[in-house]
N, CA, C and O of each residue as an XYZ file, in Angstrom:
304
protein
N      -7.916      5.843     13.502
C      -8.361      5.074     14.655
C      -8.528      3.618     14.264
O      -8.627      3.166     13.124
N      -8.548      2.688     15.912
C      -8.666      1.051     15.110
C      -9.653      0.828     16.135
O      -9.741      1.465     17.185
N     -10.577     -0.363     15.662
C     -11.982     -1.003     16.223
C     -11.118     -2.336     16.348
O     -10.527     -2.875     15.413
N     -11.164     -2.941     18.180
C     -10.586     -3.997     18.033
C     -11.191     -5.381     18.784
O     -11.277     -5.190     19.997
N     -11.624     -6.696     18.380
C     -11.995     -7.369     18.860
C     -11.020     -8.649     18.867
O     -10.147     -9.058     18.101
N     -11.710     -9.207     20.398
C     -10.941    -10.791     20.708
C     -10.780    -11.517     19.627
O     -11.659    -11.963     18.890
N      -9.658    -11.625     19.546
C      -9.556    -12.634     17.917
C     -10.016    -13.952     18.206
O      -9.308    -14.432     19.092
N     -11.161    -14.960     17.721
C     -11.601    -16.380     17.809
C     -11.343    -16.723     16.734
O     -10.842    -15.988     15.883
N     -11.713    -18.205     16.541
C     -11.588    -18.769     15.300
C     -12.315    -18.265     13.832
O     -11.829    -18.337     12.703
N     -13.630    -17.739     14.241
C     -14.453    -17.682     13.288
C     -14.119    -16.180     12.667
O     -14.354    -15.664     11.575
N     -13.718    -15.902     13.401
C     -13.360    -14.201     13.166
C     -12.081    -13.925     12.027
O     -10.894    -13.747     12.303
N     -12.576    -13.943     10.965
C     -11.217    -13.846      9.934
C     -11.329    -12.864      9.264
O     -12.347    -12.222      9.522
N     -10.491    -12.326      8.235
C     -10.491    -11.315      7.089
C     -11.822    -11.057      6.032
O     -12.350    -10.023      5.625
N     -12.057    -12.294      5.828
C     -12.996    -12.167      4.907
C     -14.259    -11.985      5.634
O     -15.173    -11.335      5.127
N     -14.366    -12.565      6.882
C     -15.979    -12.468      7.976
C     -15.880    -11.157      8.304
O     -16.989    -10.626      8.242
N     -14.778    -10.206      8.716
C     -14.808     -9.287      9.239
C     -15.221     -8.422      8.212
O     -16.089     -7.634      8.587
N     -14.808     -8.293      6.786
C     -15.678     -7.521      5.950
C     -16.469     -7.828      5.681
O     -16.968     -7.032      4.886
N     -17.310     -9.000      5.927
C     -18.418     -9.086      5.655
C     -19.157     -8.575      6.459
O     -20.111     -7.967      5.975
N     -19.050     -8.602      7.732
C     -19.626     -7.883      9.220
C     -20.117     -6.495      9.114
O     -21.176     -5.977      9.469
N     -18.729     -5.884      8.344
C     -18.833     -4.470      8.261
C     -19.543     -3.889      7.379
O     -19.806     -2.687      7.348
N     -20.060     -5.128      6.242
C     -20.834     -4.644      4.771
C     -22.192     -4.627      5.721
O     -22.886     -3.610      5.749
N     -22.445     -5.483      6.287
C     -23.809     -5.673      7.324
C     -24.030     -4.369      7.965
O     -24.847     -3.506      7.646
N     -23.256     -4.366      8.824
C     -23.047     -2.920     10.032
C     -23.786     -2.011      9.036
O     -24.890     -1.537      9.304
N     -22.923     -1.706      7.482
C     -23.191     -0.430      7.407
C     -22.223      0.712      7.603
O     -22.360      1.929      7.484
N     -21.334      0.045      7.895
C     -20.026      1.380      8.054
C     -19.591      2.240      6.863
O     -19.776      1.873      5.703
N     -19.047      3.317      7.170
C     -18.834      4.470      6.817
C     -17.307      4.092      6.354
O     -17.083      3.871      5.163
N     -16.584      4.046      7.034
C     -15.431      3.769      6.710
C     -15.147      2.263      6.013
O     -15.902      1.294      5.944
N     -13.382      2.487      5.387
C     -13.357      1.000      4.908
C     -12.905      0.408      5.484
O     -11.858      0.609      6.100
N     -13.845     -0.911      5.451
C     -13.232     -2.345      6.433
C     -12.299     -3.241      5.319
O     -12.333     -4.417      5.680
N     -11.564     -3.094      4.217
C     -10.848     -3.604      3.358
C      -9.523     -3.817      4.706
O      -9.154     -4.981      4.861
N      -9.021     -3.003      5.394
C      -7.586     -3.120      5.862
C      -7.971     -3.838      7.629
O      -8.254     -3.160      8.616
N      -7.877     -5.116      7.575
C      -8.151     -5.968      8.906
C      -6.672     -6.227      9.255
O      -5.922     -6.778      8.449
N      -6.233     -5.780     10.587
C      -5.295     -6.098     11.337
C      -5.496     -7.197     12.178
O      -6.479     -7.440     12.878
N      -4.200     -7.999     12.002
C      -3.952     -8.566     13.313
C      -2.761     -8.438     14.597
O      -1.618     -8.210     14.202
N      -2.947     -8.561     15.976
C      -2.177     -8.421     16.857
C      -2.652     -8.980     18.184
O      -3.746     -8.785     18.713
N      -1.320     -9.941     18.772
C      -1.931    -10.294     19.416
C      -3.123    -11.523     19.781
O      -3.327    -12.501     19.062
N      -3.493    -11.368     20.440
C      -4.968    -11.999     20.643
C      -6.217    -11.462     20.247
O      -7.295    -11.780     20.749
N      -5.967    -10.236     18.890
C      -6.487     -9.197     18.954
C      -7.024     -9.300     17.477
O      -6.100     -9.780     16.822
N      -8.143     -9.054     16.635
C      -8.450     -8.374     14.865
C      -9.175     -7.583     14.970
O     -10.272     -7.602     15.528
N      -8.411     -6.407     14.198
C      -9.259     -5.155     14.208
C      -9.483     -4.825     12.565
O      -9.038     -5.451     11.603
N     -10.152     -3.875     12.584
C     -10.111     -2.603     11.755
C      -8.977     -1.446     11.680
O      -9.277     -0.486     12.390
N      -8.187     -1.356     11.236
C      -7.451     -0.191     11.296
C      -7.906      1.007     10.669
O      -7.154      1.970     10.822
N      -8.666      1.147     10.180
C      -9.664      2.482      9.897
C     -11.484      2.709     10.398
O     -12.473      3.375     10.093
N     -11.043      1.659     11.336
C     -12.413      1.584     12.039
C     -12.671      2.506     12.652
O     -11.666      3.185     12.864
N     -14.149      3.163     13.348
C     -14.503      3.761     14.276
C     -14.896      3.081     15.431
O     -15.682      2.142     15.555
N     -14.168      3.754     16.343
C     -14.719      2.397     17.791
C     -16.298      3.187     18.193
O     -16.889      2.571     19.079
N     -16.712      3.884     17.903
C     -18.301      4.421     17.829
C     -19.386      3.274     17.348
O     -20.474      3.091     17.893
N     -18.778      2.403     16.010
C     -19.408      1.700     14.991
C     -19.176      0.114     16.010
O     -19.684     -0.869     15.471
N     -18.720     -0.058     16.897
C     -18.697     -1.116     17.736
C     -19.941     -1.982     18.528
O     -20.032     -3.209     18.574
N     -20.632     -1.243     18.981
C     -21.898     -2.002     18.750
C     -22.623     -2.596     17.540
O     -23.103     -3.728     17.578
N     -22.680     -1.907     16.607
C     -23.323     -1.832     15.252
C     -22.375     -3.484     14.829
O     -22.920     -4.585     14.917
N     -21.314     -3.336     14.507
C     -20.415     -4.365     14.356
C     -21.071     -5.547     14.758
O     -21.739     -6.299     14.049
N     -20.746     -5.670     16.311
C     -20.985     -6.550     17.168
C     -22.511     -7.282     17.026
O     -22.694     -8.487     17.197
N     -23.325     -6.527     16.758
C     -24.431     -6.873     16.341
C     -24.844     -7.469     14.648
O     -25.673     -8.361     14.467
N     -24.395     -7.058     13.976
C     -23.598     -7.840     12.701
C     -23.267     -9.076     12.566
O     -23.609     -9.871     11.691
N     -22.285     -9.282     13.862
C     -21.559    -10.196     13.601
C     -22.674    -11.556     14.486
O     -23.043    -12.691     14.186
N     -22.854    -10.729     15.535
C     -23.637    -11.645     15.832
C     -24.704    -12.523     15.303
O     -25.064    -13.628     15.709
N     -25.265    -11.600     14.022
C     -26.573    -12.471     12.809
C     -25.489    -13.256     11.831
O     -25.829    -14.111     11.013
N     -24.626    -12.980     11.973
C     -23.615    -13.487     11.068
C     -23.077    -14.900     11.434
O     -23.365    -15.927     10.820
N     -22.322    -14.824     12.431
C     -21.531    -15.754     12.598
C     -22.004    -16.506     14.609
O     -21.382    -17.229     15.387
N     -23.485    -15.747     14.677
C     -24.111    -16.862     16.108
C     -23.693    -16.104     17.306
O     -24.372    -16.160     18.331
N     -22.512    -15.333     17.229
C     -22.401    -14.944     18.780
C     -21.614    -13.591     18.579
O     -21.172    -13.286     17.471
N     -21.443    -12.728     19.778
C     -21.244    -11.603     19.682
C     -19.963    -11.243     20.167
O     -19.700    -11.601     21.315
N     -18.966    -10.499     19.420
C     -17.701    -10.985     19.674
C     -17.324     -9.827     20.897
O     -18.227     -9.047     21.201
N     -16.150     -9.723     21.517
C     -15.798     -8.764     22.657
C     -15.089     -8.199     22.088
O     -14.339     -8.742     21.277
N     -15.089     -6.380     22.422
C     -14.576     -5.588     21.905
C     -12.909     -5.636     22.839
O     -12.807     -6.247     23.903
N     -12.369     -5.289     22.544
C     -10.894     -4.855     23.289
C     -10.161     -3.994     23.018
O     -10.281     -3.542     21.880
N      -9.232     -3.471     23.804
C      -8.470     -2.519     23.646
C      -7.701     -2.559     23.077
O      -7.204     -3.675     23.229
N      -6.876     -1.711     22.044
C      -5.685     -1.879     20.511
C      -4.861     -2.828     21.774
O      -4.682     -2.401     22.915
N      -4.478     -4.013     21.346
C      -3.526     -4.804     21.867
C      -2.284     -3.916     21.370
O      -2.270     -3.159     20.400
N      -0.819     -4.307     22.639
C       0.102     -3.772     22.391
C       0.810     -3.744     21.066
O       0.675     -4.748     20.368
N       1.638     -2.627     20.548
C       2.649     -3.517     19.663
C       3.717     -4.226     20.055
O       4.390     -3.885     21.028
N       4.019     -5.474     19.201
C       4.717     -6.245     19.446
C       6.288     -5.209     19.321
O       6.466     -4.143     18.732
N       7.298     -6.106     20.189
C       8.797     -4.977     20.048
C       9.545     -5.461     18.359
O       9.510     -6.465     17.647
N      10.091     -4.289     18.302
C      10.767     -4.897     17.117
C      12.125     -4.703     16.958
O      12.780     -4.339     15.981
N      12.529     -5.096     18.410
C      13.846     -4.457     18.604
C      14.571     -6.636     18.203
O      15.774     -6.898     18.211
């Protein structure tokens, strides 16, 4: 499963594991995707999405919006 939020500026690879060391998650936040308008977790739990969000919010000031796995891009 993937946990996916609005990608902003502040929201990067290294903040996002840091978020997740906060949270407390179970799973590993080492593998951060991007897509889209979109950074997730690709071994995230979308359960752990509040928890996150609240993380991030002591973290980085504001609370980011969760979203739905943005499409994949074609690769035709």
């Amino acid at each position: 499963m993937s946990l996916w939020f609005r990608r902003v500026q502040r929201l990067n690879t290294a903040t996002m594991r840091e978020i997740a060391t906060v949270a407390g998650v179970s799973w590993s936040a080492e593998s951060i995707v991007y897509r889209g308008n979109g950074i997730g977790y690709a071994d995230g739990d979308p359960a752990d999405a509040t928890a996150i969000q609240d993380a991030a919010e002591s973290k980085i000031g504001f609370r980011p919006v969760k979203i739905d796995a943005p499409p994949q891009p074609d690769t035709e």
